[in-house]
PADOGU-745726 format. One record per atom (N, C-alpha, C): residue in one letter; atom name; x, y, z. Coordinates in steps of 0.02 Angstrom, whole numbers, always signed. Atoms other than C-alpha are relative to their C-alpha. Example, Ala and Ser with C-alpha at 12.3 -4.5 7.8 and 13.67 -1.06 7.14 Angstrom:
2
+------+------+--------+--------+--------+
! type ! atom !     px !     py !     pz !
+------+------+--------+--------+--------+
!    a !    N !    +45 !    -59 !     +0 !
!    a !   CA !   +615 !   -225 !   +390 !
!    a !    C !    +45 !    +60 !     +0 !
!    s !    N !    -42 !    -59 !     -3 !
!    s !   CA !   +684 !    -53 !   +357 !
!    s !    C !    -39 !    +55 !    +37 !
+------+------+--------+--------+--------+
This chain:
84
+------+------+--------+--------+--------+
! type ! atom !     px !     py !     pz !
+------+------+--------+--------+--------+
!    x !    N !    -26 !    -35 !    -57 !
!    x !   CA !  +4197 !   -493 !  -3416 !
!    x !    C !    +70 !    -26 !    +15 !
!    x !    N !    -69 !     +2 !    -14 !
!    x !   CA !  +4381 !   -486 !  -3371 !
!    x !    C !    +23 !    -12 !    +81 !
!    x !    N !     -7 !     +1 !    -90 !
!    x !   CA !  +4434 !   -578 !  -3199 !
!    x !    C !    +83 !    -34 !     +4 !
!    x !    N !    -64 !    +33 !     -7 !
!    x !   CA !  +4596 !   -642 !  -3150 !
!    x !    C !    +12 !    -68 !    -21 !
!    x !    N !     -3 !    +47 !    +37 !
!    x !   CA !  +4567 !   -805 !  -3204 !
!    x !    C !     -2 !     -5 !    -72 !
!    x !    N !    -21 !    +18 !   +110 !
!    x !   CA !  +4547 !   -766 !  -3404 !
!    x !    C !    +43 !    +47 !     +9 !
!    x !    N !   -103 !     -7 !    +34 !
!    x !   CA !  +4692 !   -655 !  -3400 !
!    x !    C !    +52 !    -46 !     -6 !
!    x !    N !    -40 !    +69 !    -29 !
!    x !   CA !  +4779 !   -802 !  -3313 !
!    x !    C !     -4 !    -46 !    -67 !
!    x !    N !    +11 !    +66 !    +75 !
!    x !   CA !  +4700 !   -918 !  -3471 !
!    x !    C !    +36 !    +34 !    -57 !
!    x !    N !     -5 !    -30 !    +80 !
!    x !   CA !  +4725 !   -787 !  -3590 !
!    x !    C !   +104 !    -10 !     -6 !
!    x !    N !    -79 !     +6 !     -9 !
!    x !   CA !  +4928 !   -776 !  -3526 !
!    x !    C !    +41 !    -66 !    -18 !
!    x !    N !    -14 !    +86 !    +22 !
!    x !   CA !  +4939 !   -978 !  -3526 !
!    x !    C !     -9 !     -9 !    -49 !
!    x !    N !    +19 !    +38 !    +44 !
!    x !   CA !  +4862 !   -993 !  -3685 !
!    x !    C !    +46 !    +31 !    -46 !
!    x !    N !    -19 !     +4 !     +9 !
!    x !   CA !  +4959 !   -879 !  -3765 !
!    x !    C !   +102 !    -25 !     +2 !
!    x !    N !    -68 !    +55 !    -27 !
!    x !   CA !  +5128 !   -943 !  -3694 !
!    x !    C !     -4 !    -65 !    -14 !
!    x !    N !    +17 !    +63 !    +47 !
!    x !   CA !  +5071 !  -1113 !  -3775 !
!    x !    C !    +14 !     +1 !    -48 !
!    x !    N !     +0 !     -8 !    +70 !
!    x !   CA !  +5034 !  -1048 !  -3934 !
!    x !    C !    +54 !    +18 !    -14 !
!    x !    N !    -82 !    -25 !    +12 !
!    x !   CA !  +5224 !   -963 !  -3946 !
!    x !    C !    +38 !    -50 !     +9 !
!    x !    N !    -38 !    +50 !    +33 !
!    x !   CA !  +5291 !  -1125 !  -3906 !
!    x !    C !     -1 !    -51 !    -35 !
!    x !    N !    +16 !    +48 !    +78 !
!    x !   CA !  +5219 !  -1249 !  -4027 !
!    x !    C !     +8 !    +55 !    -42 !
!    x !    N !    -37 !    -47 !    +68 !
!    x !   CA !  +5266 !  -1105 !  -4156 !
!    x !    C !    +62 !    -14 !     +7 !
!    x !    N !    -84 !    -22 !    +17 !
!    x !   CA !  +5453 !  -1083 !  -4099 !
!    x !    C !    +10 !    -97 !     -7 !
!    x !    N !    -24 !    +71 !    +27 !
!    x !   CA !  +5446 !  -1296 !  -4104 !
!    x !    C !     -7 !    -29 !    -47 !
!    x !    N !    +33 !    +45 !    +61 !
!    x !   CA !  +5348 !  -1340 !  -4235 !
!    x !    C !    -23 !    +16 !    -66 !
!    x !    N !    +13 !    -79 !    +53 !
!    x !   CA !  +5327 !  -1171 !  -4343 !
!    x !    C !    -79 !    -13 !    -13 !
!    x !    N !   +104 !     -7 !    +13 !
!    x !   CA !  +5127 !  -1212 !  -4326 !
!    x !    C !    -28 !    +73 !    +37 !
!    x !    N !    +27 !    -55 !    -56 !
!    x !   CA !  +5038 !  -1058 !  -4292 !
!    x !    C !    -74 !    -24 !    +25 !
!    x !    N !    +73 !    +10 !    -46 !
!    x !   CA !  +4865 !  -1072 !  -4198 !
!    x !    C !    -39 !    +58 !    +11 !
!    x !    N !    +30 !    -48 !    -26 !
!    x !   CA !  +4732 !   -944 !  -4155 !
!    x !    C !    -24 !    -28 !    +93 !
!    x !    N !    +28 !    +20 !    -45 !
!    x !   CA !  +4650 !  -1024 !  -4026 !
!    x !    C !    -14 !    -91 !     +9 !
!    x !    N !     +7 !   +108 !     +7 !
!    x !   CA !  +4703 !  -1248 !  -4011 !
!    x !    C !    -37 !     -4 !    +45 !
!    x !    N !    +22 !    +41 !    -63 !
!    x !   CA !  +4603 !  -1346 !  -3924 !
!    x !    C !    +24 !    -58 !    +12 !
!    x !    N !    -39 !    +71 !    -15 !
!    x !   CA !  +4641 !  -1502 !  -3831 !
!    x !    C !    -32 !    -59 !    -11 !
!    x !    N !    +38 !    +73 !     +5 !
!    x !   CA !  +4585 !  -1671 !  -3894 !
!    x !    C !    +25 !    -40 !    +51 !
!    x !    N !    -22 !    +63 !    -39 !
!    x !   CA !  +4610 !  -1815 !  -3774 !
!    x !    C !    -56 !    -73 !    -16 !
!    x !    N !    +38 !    +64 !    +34 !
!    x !   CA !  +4572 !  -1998 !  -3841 !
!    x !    C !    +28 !    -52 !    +58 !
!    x !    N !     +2 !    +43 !    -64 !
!    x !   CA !  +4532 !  -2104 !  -3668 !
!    x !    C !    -27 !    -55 !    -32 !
!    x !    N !    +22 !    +64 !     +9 !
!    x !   CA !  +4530 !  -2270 !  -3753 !
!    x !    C !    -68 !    -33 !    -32 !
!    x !    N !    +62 !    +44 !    +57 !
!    x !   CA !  +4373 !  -2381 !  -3799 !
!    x !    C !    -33 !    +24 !    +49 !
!    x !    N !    +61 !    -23 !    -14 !
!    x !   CA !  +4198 !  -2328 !  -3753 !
!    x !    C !    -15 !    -38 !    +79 !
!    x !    N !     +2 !    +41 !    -65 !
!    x !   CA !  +4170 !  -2459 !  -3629 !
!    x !    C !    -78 !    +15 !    +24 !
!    x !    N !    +62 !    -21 !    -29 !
!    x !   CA !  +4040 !  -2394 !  -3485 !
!    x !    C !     -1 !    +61 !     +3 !
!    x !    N !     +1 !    -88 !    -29 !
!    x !   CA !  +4076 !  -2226 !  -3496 !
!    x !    C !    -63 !    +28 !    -11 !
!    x !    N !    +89 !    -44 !     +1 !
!    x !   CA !  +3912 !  -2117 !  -3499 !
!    x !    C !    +31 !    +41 !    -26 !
!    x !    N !     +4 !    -64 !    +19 !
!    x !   CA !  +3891 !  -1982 !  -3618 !
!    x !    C !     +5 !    +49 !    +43 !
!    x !    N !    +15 !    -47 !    -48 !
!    x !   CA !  +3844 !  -1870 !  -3459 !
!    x !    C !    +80 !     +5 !    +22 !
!    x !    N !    -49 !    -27 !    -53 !
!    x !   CA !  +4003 !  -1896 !  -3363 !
!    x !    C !    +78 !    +15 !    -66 !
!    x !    N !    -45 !    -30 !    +43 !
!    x !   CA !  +4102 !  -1867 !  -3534 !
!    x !    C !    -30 !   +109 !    +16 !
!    x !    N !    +22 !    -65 !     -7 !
!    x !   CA !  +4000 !  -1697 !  -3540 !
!    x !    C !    +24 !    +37 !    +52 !
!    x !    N !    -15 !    -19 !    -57 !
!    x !   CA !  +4049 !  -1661 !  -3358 !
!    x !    C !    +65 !     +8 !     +0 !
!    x !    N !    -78 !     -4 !     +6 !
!    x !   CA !  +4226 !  -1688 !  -3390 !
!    x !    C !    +24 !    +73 !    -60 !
!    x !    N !    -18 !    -62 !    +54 !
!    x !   CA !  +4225 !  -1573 !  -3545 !
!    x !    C !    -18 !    +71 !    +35 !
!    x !    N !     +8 !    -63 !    -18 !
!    x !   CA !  +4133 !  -1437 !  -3454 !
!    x !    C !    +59 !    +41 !    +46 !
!    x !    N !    -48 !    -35 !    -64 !
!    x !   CA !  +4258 !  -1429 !  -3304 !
!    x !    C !    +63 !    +54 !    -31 !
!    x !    N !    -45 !    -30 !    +42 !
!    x !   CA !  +4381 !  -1377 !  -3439 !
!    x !    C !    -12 !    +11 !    -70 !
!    x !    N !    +23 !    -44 !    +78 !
!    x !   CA !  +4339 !  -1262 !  -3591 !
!    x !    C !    +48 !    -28 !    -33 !
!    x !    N !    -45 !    +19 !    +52 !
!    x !   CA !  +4431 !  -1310 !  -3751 !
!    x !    C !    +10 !    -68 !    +10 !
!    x !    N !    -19 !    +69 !     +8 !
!    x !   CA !  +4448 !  -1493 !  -3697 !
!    x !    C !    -63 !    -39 !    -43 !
!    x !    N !    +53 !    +52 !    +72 !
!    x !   CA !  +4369 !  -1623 !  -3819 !
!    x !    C !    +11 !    -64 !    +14 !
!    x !    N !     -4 !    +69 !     +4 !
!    x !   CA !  +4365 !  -1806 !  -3745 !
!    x !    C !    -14 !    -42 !    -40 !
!    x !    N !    +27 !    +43 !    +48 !
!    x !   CA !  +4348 !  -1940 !  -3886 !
!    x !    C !    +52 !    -52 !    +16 !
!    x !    N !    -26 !    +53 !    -26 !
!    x !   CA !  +4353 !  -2115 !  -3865 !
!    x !    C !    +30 !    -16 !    -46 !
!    x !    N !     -6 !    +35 !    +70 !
!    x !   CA !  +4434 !  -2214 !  -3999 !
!    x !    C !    -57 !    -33 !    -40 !
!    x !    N !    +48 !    +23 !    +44 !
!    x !   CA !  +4287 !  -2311 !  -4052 !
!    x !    C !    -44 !    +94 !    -29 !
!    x !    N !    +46 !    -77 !    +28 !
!    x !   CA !  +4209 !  -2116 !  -4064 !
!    x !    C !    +49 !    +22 !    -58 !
!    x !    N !    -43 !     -2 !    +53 !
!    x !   CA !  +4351 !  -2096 !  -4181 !
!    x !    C !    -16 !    -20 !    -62 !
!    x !    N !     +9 !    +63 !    +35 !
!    x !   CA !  +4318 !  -2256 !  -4261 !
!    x !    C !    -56 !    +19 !    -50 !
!    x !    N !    +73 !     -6 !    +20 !
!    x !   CA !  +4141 !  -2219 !  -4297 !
!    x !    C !    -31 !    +63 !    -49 !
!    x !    N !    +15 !    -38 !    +40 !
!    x !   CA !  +4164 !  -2061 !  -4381 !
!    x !    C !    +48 !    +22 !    -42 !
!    x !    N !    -53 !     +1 !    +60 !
!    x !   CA !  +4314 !  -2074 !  -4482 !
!    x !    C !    -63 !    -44 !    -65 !
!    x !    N !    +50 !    +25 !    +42 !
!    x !   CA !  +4171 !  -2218 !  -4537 !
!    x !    C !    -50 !    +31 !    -36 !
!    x !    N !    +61 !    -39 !    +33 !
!    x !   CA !  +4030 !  -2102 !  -4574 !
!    x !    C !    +36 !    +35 !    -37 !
!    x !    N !    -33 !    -58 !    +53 !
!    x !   CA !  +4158 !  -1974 !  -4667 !
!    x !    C !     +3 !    -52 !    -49 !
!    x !    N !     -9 !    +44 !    +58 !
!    x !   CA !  +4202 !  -2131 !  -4784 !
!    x !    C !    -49 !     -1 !    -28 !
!    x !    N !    +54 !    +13 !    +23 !
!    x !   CA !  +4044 !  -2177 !  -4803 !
!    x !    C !    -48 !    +51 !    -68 !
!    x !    N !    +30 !    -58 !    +12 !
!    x !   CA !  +3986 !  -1991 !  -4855 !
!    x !    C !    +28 !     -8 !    -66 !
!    x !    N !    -44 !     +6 !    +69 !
!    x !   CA !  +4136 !  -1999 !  -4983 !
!    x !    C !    -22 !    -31 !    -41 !
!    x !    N !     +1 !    +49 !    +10 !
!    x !   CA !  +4102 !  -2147 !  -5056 !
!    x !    C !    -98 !    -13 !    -55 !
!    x !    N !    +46 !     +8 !    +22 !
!    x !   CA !  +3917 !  -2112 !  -5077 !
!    x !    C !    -15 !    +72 !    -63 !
!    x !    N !    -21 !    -62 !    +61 !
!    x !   CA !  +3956 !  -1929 !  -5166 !
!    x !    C !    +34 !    -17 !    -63 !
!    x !    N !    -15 !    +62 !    +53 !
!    x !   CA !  +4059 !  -2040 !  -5279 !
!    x !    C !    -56 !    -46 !    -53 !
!    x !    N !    +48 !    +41 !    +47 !
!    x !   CA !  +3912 !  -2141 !  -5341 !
!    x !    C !    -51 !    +55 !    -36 !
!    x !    N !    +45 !    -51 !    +51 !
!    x !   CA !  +3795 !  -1990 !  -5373 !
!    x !    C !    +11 !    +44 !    -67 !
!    x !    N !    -31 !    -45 !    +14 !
!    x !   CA !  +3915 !  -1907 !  -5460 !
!    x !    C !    -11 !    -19 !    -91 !
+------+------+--------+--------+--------+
């Protein structure tokens, strides 16, 4: 359904996407926003979730959440490698 607020998104988002093109010649359909708030610490899964919901397209990751699955991609590599 169409309300003043997603035209509003749809207007912002593209007006984004036109200028990371005219700066950076990247095109995009639809970016989303990563944001990497540091080390894990006490944060709660939940109030990550809560933060992501308030805003569609955002993607909070900590660095160790980084950390941890750059690790598992190696790992994956690494083990496709041996079967091979």
């Amino acid at each position: 359904m169409l309300n003043s607020e997603n035209i509003a998104c749809s207007s912002m988002t593209k007006r984004n996407r036109e200028a990371v093109h005219a700066k950076y010649r990247l095109l995009s359909f639809r970016p989303k926003m990563f944001v990497v708030i540091g080390r894990r610490g006490s944060v709660s899964p939940i109030d990550i979730r809560k933060m992501e919901t308030d805003l569609p397209n955002l993607h909070l990751r900590t660095y160790d959440d980084i950390l941890a699955r750059m690790k598992a991609r190696l790992d994956a590599m690494k083990n496709r490698r041996r079967t091979k």
